[in-house]
C-alpha positions in Angstrom: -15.2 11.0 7.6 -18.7 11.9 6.0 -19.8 15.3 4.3 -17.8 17.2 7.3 -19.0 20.9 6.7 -16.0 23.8 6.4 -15.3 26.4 8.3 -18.3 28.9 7.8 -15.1 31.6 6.8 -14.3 29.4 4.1 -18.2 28.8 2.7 -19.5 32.3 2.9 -23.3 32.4 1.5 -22.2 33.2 -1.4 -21.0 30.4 -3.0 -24.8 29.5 -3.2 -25.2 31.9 -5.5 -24.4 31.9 -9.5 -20.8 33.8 -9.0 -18.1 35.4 -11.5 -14.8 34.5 -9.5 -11.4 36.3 -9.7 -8.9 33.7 -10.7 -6.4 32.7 -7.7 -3.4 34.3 -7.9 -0.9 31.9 -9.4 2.5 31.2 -6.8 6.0 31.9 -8.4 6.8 27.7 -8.7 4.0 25.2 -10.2 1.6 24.0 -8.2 3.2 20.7 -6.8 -0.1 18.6 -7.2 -0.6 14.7 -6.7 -3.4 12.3 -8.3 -4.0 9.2 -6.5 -4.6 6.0 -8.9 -8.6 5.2 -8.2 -10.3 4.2 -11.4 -12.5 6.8 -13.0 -10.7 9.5 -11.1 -7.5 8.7 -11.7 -6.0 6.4 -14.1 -2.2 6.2 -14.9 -0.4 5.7 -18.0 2.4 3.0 -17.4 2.6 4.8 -13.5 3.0 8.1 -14.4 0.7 11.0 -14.0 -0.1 11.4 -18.0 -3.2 9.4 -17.0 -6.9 10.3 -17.4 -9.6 10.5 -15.1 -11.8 13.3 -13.1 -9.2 14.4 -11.2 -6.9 14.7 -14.6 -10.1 16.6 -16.4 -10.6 18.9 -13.5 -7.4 19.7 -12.6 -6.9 21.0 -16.0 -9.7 23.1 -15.9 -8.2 24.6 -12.9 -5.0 25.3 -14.9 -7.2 26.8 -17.7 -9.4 28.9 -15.6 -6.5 30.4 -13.3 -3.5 30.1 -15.3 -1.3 28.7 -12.9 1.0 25.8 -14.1 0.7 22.8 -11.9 3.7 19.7 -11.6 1.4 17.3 -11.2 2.6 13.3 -10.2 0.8 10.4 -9.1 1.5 9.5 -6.0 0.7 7.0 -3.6 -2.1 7.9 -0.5 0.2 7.3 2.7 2.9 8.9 1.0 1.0 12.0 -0.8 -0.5 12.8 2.9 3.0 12.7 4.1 4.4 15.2 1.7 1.9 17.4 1.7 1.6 17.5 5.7 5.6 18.6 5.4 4.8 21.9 3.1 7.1 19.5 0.2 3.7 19.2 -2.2 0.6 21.8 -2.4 -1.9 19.8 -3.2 -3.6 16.4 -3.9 -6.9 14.9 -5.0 -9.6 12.9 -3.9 -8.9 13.2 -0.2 -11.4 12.5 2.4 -12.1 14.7 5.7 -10.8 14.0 9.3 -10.0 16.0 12.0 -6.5 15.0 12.0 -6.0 15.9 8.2 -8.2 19.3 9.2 -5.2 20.3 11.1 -3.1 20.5 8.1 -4.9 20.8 5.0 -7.8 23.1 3.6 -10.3 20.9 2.1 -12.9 21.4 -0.7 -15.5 18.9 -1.6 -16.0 18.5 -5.1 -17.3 14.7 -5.3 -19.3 12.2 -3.4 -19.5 8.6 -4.0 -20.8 5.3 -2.6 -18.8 2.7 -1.3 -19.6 -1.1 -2.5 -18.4 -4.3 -1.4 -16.2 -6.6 -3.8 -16.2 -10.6 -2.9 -13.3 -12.6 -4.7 -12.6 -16.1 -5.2 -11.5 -16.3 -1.5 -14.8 -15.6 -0.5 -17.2 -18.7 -0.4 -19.7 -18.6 -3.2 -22.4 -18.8 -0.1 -20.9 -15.4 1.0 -23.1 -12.7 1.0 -23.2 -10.3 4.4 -21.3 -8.8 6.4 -22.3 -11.3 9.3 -21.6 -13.9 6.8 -18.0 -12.4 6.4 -17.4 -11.6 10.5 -18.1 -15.0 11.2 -15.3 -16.3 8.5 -12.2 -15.4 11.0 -9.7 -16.4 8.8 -10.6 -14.8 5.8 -8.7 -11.2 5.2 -9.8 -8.0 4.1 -8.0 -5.6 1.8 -7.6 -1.8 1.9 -5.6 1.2 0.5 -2.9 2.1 3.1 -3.4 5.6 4.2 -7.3 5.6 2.6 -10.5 6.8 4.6 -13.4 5.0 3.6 -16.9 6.3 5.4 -17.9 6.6 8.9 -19.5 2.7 8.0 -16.4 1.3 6.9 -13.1 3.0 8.6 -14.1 1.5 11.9 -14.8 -2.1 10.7 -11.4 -1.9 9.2 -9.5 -0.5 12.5 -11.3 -3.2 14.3 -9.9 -6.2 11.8 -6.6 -4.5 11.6 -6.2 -5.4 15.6 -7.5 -8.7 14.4 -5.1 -9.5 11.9 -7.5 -9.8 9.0 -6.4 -6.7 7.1 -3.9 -6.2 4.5 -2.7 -3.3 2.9 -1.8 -2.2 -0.8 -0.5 1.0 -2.3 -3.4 2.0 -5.0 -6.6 0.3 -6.3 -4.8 -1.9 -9.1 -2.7 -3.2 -6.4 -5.8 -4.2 -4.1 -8.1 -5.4 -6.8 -5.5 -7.3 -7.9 -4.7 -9.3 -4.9 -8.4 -10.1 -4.7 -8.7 -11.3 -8.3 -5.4 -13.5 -6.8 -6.9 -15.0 -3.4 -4.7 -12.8 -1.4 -7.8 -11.2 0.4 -11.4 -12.4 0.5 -13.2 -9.0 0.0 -12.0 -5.4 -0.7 -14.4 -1.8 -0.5 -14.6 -0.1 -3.5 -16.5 2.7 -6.0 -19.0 2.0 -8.3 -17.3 2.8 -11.8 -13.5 3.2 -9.9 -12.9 -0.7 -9.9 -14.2 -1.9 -13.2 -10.1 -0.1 -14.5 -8.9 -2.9 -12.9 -10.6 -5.9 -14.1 -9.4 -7.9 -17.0 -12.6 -8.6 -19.7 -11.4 -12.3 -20.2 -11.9 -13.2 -16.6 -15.2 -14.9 -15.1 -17.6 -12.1 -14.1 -18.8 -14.7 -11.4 -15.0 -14.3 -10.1 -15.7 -10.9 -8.6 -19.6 -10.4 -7.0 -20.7 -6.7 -5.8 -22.5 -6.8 -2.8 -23.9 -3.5 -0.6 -22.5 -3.7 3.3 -23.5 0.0 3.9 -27.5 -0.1 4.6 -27.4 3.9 5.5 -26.6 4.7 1.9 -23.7 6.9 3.4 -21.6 8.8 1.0 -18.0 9.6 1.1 -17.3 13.0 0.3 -13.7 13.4 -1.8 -12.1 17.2 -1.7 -9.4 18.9 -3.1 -6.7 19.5 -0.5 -4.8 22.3 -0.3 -1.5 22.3 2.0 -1.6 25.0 5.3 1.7 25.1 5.0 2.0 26.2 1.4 -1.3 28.1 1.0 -2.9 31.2 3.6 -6.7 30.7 4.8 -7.6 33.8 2.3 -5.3 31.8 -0.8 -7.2 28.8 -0.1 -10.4 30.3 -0.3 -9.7 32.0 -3.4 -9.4 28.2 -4.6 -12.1 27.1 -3.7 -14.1 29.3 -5.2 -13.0 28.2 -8.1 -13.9 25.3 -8.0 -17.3 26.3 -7.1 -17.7 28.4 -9.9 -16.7 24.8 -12.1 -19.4 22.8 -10.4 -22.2 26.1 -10.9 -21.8 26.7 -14.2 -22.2 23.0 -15.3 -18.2 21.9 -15.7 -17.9 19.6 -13.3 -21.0 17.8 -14.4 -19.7 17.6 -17.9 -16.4 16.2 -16.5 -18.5 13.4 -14.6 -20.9 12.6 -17.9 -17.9 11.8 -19.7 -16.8 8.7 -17.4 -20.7 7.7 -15.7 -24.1 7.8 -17.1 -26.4 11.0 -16.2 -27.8 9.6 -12.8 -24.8 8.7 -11.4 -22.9 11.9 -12.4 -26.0 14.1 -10.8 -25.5 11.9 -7.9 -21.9 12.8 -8.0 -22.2 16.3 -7.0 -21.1 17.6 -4.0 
């Protein structure tokens, strides 16, 4: 779901406004905290949550700024969402809104991006739109189990999950993998977030970018904080944090140091 606006509680005018934010107050266990693996925002090291990324940067300036420890672990989407939902993990990165995930997390937008098309080998070189690509009945498309997309995207994908031309992978290396392979003709994907996965000694003609989305519409990725772990008034405390990051020119640092200037300005939330 797209730029979904907060509760008005939770975005009081003030966070417009240059602020000096008391640090949250820390919880008496780490902060149980799970990166997804997505490229720029999350890359692991040999599966394990030493990676780098975004979400590594700024969850570390979250530690620095409030002093609270955090246990962080990558984790995969369907499963993160799970855990989190059941009070077992606090929170988790890079999570899209919907009103079912409203229910049971607090959500803080810290990122936007663009979704992008990827065509693989199984994909006809003549292949271009996504006419072209409803048309082909027998060719499959690949997603993220447990991933939103965009208000463009999710309901293409429900509609060929009833048709049987969807298959599902745990994490982006898994998915862009499996195109690279054949296993799916196309895949959605970030600008900058799929590039991780691409070996430099295969054909650049093996994977084309095209652009389904003609609205321009922009996913908006939050940090989610559990209900059942965290009070409205905790949460908030959080997320003015993080809006103090993004105000006093952090978070656009973070983003400058894995996209060029443009893309990192277009970045913010």
């Amino acid at each position: 779901m797209l730029n979904r606006c907060l509760p008005a509680c939770l975005l009081p005018i003030c966070l417009a406004c240059n602020i000096a934010t008391a640090a949250p107050k820390c919880p008496p266990n780490p902060i149980k905290l799970d990166f997804i693996e997505l490229g720029i925002y999350f890359k692991s090291e040999r599966g394990v949550a030493a990676g780098n990324g975004i979400d590594r940067d700024l969850v570390d300036e979250l530690s620095k700024r409030s002093g609270c420890v955090f246990d962080a672990r990558m984790q995969a989407r369907a499963r993160s969402l799970i855990e989190i939902k059941a009070g077992r993990t606090d929170m988790m990165m890079a999570t899209l809104s919907t009103p079912e995930r409203e229910e049971y997390l607090w959500l803080f937008p810290y990122v936007r991006s663009h979704h992008i098309v990827l065509l693989g080998p199984a994909a006809p070189a003549t292949m271009q739109t996504l006419a072209q690509f409803q048309a082909a009945s027998t060719l499959k498309f690949g997603a993220i189990r447990g991933f939103m997309h965009s208000a463009f995207y999710d309901p293409l994908i429900t509609a060929w999950t009833q048709a049987d031309r969807i298959r599902f992978y745990v994490d982006e290396a898994h998915l862009i993998n499996a195109l690279i392979k054949g296993e799916v003709a196309a895949v959605t994907s970030y600008q900058g977030a799929f590039q991780f996965y691409i070996d430099s000694k295969i054909n650049p003609n093996t994977v084309r970018v095209v652009d389904w989305d003609a609205g321009n519409l922009q996913a908006v990725g939050n940090l989610a904080i559990s209900k059942a772990r965290f009070s409205q008034a905790e949460a908030h405390e959080w997320g003015m944090l993080l809006k103090a990051i993004q105000q006093d020119g952090t978070l656009l640092k973070i983003y400058r140091k894995y996209v060029d200037a443009r893309e990192a300005q277009n970045m913010l939330p």
